[in-house]
C-alpha positions in Angstrom: 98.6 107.3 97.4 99.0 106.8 101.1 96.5 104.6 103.5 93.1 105.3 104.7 91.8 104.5 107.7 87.9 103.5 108.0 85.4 100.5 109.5 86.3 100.6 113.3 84.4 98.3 115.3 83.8 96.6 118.3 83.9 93.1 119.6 83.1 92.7 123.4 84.3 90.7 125.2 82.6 87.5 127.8 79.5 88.7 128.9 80.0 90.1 132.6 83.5 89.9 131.9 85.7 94.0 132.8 87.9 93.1 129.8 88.3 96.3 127.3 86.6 95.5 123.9 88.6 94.4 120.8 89.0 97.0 118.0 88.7 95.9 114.7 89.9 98.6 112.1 90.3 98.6 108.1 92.9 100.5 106.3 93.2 100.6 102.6 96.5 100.7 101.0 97.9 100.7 97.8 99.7 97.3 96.2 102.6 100.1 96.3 102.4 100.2 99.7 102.6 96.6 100.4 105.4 96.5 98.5 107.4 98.5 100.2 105.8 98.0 103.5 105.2 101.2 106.1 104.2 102.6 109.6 101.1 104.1 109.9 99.9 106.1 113.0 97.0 104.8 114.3 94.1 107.7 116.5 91.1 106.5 117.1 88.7 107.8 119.7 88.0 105.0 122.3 87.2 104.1 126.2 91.2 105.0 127.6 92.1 104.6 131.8 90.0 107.9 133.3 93.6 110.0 134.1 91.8 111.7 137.4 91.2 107.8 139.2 94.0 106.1 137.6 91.4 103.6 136.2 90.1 102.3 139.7 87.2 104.6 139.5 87.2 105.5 143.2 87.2 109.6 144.0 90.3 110.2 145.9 91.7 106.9 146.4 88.4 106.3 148.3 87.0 102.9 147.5 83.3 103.7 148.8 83.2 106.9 146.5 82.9 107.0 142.6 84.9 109.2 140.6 82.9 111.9 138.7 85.1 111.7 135.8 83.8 108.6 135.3 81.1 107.5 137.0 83.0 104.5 138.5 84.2 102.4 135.5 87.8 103.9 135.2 87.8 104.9 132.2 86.4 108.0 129.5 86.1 108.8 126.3 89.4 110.0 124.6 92.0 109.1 122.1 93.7 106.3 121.5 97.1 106.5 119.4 99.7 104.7 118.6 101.8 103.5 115.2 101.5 100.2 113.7 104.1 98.6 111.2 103.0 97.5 108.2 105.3 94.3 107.0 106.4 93.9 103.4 104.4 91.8 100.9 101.0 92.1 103.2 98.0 90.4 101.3 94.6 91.8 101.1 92.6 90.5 103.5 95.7 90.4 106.2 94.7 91.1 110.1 97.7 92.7 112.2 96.7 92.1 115.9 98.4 94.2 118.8 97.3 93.5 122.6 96.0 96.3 124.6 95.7 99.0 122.2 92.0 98.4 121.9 89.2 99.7 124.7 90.9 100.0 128.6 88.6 97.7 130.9 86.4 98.7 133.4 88.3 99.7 136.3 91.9 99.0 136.1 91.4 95.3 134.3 93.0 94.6 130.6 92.0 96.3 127.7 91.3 94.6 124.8 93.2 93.9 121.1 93.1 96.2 118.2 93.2 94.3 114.9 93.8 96.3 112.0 92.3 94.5 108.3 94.3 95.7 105.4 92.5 96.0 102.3 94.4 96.1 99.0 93.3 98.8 96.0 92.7 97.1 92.8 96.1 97.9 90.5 95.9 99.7 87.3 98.8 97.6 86.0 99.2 94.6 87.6 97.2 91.7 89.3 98.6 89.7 92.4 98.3 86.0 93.2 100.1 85.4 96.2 103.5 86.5 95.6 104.0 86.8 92.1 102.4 89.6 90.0 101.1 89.7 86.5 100.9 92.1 83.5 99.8 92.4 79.9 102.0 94.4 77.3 101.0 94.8 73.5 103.8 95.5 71.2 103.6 95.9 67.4 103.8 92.4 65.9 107.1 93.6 63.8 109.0 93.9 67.2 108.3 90.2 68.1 111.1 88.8 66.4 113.0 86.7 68.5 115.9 88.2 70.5 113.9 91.9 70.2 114.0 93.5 73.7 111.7 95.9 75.1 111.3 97.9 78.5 108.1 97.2 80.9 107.7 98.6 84.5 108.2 96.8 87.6 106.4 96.9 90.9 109.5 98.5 92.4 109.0 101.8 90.4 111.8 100.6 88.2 112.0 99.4 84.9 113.0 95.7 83.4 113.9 94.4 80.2 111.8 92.0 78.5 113.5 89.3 75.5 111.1 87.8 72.9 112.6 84.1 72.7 112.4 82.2 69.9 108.7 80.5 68.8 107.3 82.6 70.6 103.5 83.3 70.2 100.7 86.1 71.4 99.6 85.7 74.4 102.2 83.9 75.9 103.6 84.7 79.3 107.5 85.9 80.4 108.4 85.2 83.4 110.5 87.6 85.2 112.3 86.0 88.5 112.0 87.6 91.9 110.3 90.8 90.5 107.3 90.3 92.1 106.1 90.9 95.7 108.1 90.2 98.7 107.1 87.1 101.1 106.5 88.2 104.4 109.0 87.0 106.9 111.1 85.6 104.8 114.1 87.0 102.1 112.0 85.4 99.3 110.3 87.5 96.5 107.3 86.4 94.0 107.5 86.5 90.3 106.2 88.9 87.7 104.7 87.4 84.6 104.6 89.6 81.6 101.8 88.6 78.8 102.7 89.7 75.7 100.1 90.8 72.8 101.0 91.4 69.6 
């Protein structure tokens, strides 16, 4: 399932001030998709420098004149796109900020941020806590004799073995190193804890 885009919204700037507006903007993803981290291209309609004034909002390159385009402010309604890279082992809840991709300012001054809030889709097999990730497995209670190994899917699409060691009980967790979800900006990886039921 790939990202959704919803929720844009505005946040103006100083009062009086010709800053653009900040853009705030949700995108759903997957816990997939965090995993493996992706670009997504960003369109959004927005105020963008009027193309017939340049953004000074003078007719002609004369000061004393508005431009019809846009009444004077330098700049129109129109689309706004660009792609926006979504890092590896992003956590619900995350804001990506990027400088002048939200609304153009009035006549030629900065435009404001975009901030794009990534909201993560509950999983149907596994829950998150930070980094690591956890799962429950039931087995028949005639396969949890000590050394029995069985196979359980990984975040990665793949599959890992799983042990039973000895003493162990229902309910108990097994902890499988560095299968869990990456730490952003860093070579580090979470854990994935397996609960087995039996």
């Amino acid at each position: 399932m790939g990202a959704d885009h919803n929720e844009r919204r505005f946040a103006p700037g100083p009062e009086g001030s010709l800053r653009g507006a900040d853009v705030q903007y949700a995108i759903n993803f997957t816990l997939h998709d965090a995993f493996t981290g992706k670009t997504v291209q960003i369109e959004i309609p927005a105020l963008v420098a009027c193309p017939t004034c340049s953004a000074t909002g003078n007719a002609a390159g004369d000061p004393r004149v508005r431009c019809p385009s846009c009444s004077g402010q330098g700049r129109v309604t129109g689309l706004r796109s660009f792609s926006v890279e979504i890092p590896r082992g992003i956590d619900d809840g995350a804001k990506i900020r990027i400088g002048g991709e939200g609304e153009s300012g009035i006549r030629g001054a900065p435009a404001g941020d975009f901030l794009l809030l990534v909201k993560l889709a509950p999983h149907h097999v596994f829950q998150r806590s930070g980094a690591d990730l956890y799962c429950r497995v039931r087995i028949l209670k005639e396969f949890a004799t000590p050394g029995r190994q069985f196979e359980v899917a990984a975040i990665d699409s793949g599959r890992v073995t799983v042990t039973i060691p000895p003493d162990f009980k229902s309910g108990q967790r097994l902890r499988i190193p560095e299968k869990g979800m990456p730490i952003p900006n860093s070579i580090q990886t979470g854990d994935m804890y397996v609960e087995v039921i039996f």
